[in-house]
N, C-alpha and C positions, 0 to 999 in steps of 0.2 A: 579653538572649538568651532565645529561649522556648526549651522543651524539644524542641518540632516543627524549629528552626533549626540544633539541635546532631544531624545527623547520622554516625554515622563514616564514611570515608571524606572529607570534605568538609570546606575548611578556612572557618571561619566569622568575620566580619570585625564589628569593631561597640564600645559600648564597655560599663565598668563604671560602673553606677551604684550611689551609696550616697543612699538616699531622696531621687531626685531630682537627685542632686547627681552631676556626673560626675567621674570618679578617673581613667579614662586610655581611650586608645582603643587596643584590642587584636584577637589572632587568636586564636582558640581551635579547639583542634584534638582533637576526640573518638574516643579508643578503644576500640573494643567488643572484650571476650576474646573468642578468647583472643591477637588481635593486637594486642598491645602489651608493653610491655618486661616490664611482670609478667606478665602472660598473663591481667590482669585489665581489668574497666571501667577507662579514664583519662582523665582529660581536662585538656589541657596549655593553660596561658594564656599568651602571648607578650606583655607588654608593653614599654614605654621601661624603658629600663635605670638609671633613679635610685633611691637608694637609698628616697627616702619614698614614690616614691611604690608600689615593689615592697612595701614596710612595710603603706601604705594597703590594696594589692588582698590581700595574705596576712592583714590583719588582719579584712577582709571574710570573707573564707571560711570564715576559725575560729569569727566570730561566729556563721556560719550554721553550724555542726555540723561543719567538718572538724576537725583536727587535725594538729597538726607530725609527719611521719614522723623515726621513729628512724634512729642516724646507721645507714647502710646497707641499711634497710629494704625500698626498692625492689628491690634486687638480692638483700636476702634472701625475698623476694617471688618472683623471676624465678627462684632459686632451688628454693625450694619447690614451684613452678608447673612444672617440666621444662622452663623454657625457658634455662636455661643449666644449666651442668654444675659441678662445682668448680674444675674448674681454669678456666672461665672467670670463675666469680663473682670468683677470686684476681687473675685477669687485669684484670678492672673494679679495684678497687682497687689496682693496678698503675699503669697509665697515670693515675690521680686524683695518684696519687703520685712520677709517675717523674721524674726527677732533670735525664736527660739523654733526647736524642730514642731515641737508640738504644735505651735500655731503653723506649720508650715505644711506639717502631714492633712489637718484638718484645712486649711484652705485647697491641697490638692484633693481631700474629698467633693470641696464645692465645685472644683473645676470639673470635677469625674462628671456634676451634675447630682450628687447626691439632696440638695438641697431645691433646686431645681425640680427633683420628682416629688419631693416633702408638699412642695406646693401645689403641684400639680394635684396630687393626689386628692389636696383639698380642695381646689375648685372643680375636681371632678366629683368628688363627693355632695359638695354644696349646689352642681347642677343637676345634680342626678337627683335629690330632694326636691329642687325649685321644678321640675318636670312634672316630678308625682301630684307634686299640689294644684300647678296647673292642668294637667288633665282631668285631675282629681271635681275642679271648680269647670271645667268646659266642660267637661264630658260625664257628670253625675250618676247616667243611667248604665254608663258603661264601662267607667272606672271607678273603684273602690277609693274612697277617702281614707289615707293613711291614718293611724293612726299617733292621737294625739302622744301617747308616750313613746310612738317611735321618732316624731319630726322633735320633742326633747333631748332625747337621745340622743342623735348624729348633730344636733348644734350643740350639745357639751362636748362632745367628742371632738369635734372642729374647733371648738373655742380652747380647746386644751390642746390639742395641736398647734394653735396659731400661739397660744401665752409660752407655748415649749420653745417653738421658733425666737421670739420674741428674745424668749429668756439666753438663747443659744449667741443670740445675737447683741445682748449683752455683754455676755461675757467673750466677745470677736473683738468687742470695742479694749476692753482690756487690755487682753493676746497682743492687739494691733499698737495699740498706741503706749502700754507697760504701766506703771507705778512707779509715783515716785517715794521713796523713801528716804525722813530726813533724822539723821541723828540727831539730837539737842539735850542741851544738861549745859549746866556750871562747868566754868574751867576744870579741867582733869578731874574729870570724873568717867576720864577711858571711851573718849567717842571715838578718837581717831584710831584706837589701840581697837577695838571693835569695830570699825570699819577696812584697818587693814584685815583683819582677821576674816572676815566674809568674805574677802577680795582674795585674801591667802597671797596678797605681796603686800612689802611695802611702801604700799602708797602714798599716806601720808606721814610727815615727821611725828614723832611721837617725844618729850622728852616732862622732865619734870615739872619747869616753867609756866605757871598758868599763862594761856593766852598764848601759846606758841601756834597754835591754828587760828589765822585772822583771815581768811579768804573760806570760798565756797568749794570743795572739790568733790566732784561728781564722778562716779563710775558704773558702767552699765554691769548686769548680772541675770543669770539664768535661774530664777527660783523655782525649779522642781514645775520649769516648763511655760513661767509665767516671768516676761520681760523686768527687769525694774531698774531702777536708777535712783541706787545709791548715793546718800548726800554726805559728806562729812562738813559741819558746821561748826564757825567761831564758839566759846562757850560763852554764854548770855552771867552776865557783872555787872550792876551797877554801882562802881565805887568811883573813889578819888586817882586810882591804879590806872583808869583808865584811858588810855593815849587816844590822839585822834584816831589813827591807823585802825584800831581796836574796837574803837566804839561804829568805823565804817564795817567793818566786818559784823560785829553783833547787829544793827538794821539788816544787813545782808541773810544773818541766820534770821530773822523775825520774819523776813518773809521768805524765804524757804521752809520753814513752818507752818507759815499760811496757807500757802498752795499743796503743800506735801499731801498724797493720801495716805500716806500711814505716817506715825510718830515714833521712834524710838526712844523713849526717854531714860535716861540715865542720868544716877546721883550714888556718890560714895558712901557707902552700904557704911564702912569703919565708922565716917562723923553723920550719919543718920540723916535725916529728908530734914532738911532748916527752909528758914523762910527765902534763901537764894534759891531754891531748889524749887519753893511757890513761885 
């Protein structure tokens, strides 16, 4: 590629060579600031999707004076530059990371800026009050004093916006970071036989043997859009039955219990809820 062929605007076809030698045939696509995702120069290389030979064309570029961007870089870029806001930059590391579609649709709404206007809107609102009253207090003979049940008004209405946000933003924390869920109950009382079943393989060994699960096994799952992580746990005994091995794994469920935000408890329905089962 000459420099005269890389225009912005214009996608440019053609390949990479390394001293004569060619490495792949690619599109290269030139952004001049301040449109582009940082709001800086960029120029993006499109080639075949294998590992050596993306290795090849990135090891070319270094040679000639680039360098590896840091993790998040670009968007602390886009950032820096006004072309995204904070809560969209959160929003990009959102969808890089989201779990389930759902949180991934609504973090590309934060990116659109949906949430961004949410705010705005209120501090246009809340300036446009804080004006009335000031004129309202300078200027006496010549602006009307709002009234008292309308400056109540627009602060519940912004206070309810802000607790809606709030509340939105709660449940982000959720979405983002999932539940954990920990199965617990007495030997075979069907934890594991219940946690393959959610998972719908099997995952864990299942047989007659009380104590056949002594270790912690975790699996991730999508609940109708909301992250979680699955625990299947040793079942909680305390007798003379029980081996070292057995008793390391029931501390192991005690606190997977602990920490859990939800509990699944289970106990065989046939011999009725006993005091193991307290």
């Amino acid at each position: 590629f000459s420099k005269k062929e890389l225009q912005p605007g214009r996608i440019c076809h053609g390949w990479i060579i390394d001293n004569e030698k060619k490495i792949d045939e690619v599109i290269v696509l030139p952004f001049k600031n301040p449109n582009s995702y940082t709001g800086e120069d960029v120029i993006e290389i499109q080639c075949h999707g294998g590992p050596k030979v993306v290795k090849q064309i990135l090891d070319l570029t270094l040679k000639n004076g680039a360098r590896l961007a840091q993790k998040g870089e670009f968007t602390k870029r886009a950032f820096l530059n006004k072309k995204l806001d904070l809560s969209q930059a959160e929003a990009v590391l959102d969808i890089i990371h989201a779990k389930t579609s759902n949180f991934a649709q609504k973090s590309a709404n934060n990116l659109s800026g949906a949430l961004a206007q949410q705010i705005k809107q209120i501090k246009d609102s809340l300036f446009t009050l804080y004006s009335r009253i000031i004129a309202a207090v300078d200027f006496p003979e010549d602006v009307k004093e709002p009234e008292y049940s309308y400056l109540i008004e627009e602060c519940q209405k912004n206070i309810s916006n802000i607790e809606r946000i709030l509340k939105n933003a709660n449940a982000s924390n959720i979405m983002r970071q999932g539940i954990k869920i920990a199965i617990a109950g007495c030997p075979n009382a069907g934890k594991s036989s219940l946690f393959n079943a959610l998972l719908n393989i099997e995952r864990a060994i299942v047989t007659e043997i009380p104590g056949t699960t002594r270790d912690v096994i975790q699996e991730s799952v999508d609940i109708d859009g909301i992250p979680a992580t699955l625990i299947d746990t040793a079942g909680i005994r305390d007798n003379e039955e029980v081996d070292k091995v057995e008793a390391i794994g029931i501390e192991y469920t005690k606190n997977c219990v602990e920490n859990a935000d939800l509990i699944l408890f289970l106990f065989d329905w046939s011999k009725g809820f006993d005091e193991n089962d307290a």
